[in-house]
C-alpha positions as CSV (number, residue, x, y, z in Angstrom):
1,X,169.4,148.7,46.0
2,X,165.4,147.9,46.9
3,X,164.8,149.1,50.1
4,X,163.2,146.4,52.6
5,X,160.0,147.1,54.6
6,X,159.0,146.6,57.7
7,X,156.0,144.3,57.6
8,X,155.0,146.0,61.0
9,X,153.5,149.5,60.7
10,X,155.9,152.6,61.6
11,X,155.6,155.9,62.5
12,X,156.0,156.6,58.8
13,X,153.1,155.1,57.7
14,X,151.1,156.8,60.7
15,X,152.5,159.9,59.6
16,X,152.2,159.8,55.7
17,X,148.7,158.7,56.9
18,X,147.7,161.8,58.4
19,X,148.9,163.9,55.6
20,X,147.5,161.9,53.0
21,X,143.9,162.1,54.5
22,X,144.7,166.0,55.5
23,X,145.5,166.2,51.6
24,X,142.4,164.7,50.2
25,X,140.2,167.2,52.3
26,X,141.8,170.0,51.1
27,X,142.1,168.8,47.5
28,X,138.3,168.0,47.7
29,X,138.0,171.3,49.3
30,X,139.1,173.4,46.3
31,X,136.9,170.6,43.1
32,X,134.0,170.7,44.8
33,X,133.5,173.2,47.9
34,X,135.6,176.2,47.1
35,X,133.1,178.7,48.9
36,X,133.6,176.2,52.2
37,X,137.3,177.5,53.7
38,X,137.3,174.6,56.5
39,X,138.1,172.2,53.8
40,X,141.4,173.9,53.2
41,X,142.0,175.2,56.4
42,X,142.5,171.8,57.4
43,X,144.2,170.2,54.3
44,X,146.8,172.8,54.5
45,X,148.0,171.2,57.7
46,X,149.4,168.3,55.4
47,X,152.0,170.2,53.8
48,X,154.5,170.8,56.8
49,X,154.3,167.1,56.8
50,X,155.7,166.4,53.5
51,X,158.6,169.0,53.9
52,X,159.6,167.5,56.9
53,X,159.8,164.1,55.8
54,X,162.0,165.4,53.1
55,X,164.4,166.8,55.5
56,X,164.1,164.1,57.8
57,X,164.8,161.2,55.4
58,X,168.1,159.5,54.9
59,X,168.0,159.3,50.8
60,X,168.8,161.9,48.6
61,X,167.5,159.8,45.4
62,X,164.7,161.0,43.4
63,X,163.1,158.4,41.4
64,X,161.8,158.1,38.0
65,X,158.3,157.3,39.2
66,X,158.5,161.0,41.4
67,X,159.2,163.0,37.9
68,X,156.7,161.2,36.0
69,X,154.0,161.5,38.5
70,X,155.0,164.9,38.8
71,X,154.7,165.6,34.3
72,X,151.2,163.6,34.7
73,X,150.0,166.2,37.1
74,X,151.2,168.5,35.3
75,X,149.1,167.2,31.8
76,X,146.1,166.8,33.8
77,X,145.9,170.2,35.0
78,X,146.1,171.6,31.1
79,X,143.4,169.5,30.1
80,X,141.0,170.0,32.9
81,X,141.3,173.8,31.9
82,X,143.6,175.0,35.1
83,X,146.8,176.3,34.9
84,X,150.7,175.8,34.3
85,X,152.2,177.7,37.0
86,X,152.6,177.3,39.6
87,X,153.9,173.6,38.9
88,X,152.6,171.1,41.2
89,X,154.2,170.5,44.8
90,X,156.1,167.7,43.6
91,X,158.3,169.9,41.7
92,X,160.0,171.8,44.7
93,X,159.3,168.3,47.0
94,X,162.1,167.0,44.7
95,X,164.1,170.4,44.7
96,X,163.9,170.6,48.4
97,X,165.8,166.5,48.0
98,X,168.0,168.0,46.2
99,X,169.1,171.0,47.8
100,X,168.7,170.2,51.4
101,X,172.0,169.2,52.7
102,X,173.4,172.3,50.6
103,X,171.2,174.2,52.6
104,X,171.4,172.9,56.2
105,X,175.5,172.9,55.6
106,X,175.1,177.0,55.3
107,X,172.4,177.4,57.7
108,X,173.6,175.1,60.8
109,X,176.8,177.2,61.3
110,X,175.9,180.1,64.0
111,X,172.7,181.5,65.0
112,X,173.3,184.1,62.6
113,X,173.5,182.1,59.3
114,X,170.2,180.2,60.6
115,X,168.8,183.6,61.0
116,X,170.1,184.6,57.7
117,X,169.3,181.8,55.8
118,X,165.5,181.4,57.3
119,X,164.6,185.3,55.7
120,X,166.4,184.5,52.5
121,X,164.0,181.4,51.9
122,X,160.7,183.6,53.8
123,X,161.9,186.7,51.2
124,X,161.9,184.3,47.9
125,X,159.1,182.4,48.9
126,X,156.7,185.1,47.4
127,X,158.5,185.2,44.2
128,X,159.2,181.9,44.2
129,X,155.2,180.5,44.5
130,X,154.5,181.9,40.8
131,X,156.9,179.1,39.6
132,X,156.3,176.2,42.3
133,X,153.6,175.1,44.6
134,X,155.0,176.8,48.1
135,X,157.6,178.1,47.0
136,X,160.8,178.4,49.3
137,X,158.4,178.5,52.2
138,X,158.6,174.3,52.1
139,X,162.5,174.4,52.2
140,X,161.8,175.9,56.0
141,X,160.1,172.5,56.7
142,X,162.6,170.5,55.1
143,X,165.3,172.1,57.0
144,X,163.5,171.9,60.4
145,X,163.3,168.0,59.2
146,X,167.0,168.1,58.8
147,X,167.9,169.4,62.0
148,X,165.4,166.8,63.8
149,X,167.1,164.1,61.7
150,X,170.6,165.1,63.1
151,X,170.8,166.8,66.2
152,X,174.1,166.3,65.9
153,X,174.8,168.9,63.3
154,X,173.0,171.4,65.1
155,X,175.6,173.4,66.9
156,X,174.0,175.7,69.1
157,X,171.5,175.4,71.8
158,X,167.5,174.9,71.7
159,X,166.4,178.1,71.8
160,X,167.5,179.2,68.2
161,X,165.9,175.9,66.9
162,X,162.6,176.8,68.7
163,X,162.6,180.9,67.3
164,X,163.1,179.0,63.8
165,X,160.2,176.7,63.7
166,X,158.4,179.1,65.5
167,X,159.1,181.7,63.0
168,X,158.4,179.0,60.2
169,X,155.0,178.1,61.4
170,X,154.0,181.9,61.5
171,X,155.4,182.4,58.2
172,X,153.4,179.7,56.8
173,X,150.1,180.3,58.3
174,X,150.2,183.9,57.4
175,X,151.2,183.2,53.8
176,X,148.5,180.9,53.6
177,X,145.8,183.1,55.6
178,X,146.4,185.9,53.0
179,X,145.7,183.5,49.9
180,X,141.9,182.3,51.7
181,X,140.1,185.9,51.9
182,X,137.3,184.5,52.9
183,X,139.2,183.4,56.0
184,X,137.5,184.3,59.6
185,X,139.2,184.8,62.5
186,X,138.2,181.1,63.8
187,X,139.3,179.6,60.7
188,X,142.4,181.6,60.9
189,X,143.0,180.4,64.8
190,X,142.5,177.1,64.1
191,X,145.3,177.3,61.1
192,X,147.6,178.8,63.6
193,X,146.4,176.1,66.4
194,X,146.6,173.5,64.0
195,X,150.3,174.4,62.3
196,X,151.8,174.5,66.0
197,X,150.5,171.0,67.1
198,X,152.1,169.5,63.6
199,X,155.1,171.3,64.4
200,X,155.0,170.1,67.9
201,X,154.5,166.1,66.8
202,X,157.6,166.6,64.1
203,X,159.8,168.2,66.3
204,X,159.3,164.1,68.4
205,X,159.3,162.2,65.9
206,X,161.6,159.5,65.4
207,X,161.3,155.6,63.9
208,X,159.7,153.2,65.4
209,X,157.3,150.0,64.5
210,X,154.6,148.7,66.3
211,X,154.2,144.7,66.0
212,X,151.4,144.6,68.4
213,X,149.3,147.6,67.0
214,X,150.0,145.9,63.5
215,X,148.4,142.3,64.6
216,X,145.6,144.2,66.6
217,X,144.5,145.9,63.3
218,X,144.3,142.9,61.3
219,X,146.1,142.7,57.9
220,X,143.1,144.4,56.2
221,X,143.2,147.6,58.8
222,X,147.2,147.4,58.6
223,X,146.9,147.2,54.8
224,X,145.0,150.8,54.7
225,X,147.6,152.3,56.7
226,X,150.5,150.7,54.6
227,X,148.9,152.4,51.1
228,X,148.8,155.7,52.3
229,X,152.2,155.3,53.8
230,X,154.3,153.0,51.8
231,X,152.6,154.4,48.2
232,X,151.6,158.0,48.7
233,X,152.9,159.0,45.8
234,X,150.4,156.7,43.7
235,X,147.8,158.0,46.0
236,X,148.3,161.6,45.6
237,X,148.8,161.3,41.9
238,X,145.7,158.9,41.8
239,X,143.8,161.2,43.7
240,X,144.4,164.4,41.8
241,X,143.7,162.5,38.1
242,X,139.8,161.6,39.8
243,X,138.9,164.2,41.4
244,X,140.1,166.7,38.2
245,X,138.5,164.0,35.3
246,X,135.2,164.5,38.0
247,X,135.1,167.9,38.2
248,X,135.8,168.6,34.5
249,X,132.1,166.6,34.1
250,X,130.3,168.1,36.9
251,X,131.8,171.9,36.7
252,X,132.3,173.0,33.4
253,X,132.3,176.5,34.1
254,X,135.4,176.1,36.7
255,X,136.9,173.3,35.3
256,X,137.2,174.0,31.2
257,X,138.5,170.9,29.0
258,X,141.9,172.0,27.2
259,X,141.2,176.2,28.2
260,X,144.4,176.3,30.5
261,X,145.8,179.6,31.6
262,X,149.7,180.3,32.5
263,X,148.7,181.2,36.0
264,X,145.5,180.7,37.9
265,X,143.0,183.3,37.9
266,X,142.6,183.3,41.9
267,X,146.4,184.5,42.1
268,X,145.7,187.5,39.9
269,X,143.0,188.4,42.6
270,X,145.5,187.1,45.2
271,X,148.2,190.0,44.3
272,X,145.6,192.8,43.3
273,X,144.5,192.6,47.3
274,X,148.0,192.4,48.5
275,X,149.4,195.5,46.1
């Protein structure tokens, strides 16, 4: 069945837009200004976004185009001389589809199996970031989607919900801190700053559309807003093939045609400074 959409702008295409333009800024961050932490700093605000959304969304159905987007990004990182693992975000977005409503049904029992199941996805989440982008850190996100979604199957009271996202949003930040050692403690506030606000605005969200805002922008303005929400996919696969094919031609010594490693080089340095 084709899904029909709104021709009014939505809440998801405000909110896809704001992670997709969070995502290019870090993704341009790490081609061209990898010395320049603010560029990630900021761009790592997207992913919470695109955990959620996987929670929060009604279909469990992963397409054709989400697995082929997913092998091209996968090609395009061998030949512009990066690595294999960790595989690409779009790997454990589609795990986290699938596993999701396995997941909330053993977490959203007592306060004890959200406790239990929230460190069982914080302990594999460092194993689990050698293989995928994240890691089970993004099944957190997915969850707290979930439970926004369906109040309903949430059987105990808010302050459980609230130590969980809390404790997500911590989790995250510090994982991601530790991988940015050139991280200052401004940058590092702002992160934390930054993570709580996109928590916050999740934690409201809901569907709606917005007929007058739509006609106020003009079809042109509304158009922008659609793409980013309505085809992020083909914008973050799009996004990813340019900016590597650039940075293959303009970097040479980062960016090595067709000299691909297992695992990137930073990660090495990553676990010699935690160990």
């Amino acid at each position: 069945m084709t899904k029909v959409l709104s021709k009014d702008l939505t809440t998801y295409d405000f909110l896809k837009s704001i992670a997709v333009i969070l995502m290019v800024i870090d993704h341009i961050g790490f081609h061209f200004y990898p010395d320049e932490v603010w560029w990630r700093v900021f761009g790592r605000l997207c992913v919470p976004i695109w955990f959620f959304l996987i929670g929060y969304a009604k279909t469990r159905e992963i397409p054709k185009t989400f697995w082929l987007g997913a092998g091209i990004l996968v090609l395009s990182s061998l030949l512009a001389g990066q690595y294999l693992f960790p595989l690409n975000i779009l790997f454990v977005l589609a795990a986290a589809r699938f596993m999701i409503d396995g997941i909330a049904l053993r977490a959203l029992r007592t306060n004890e199996t959200l406790a239990g199941m929230f460190f069982l996805l914080l302990l594999l989440s460092f194993p689990s970031m050698f293989i995928v982008e994240y890691g089970t850190m993004g099944l957190l996100f997915s969850l707290f989607g979930y439970m926004v979604r369906n109040p309903q199957a949430v059987p105990f009271k808010r302050f459980p919900v609230f130590v969980f996202i809390s404790g997500t949003a911590l989790a995250y930040v510090v994982t991601q801190g530790s991988m940015m050692p050139k991280l200052s403690v401004d940058q590092f506030t702002v992160l934390m700053l930054g993570t709580i606000f996109v928590c916050m605005l999740l934690s409201a969200f809901q569907p709606l559309t917005f007929p007058r805002l739509t006609r106020i922008l003009t079809p042109a303005g509304a158009g922008i807003f659609k793409i980013m929400g309505r085809h992020s996919l083909a914008v973050y696969v799009l996004h990813i093939l340019i900016l590597r094919a650039v940075s293959v031609v303009m970097f040479p010594e980062r960016f090595r045609f067709l000299e691909w490693t297992f695992f990137p080089r930073e990660m090495a340095a990553y676990l010699e400074s935690v160990f």
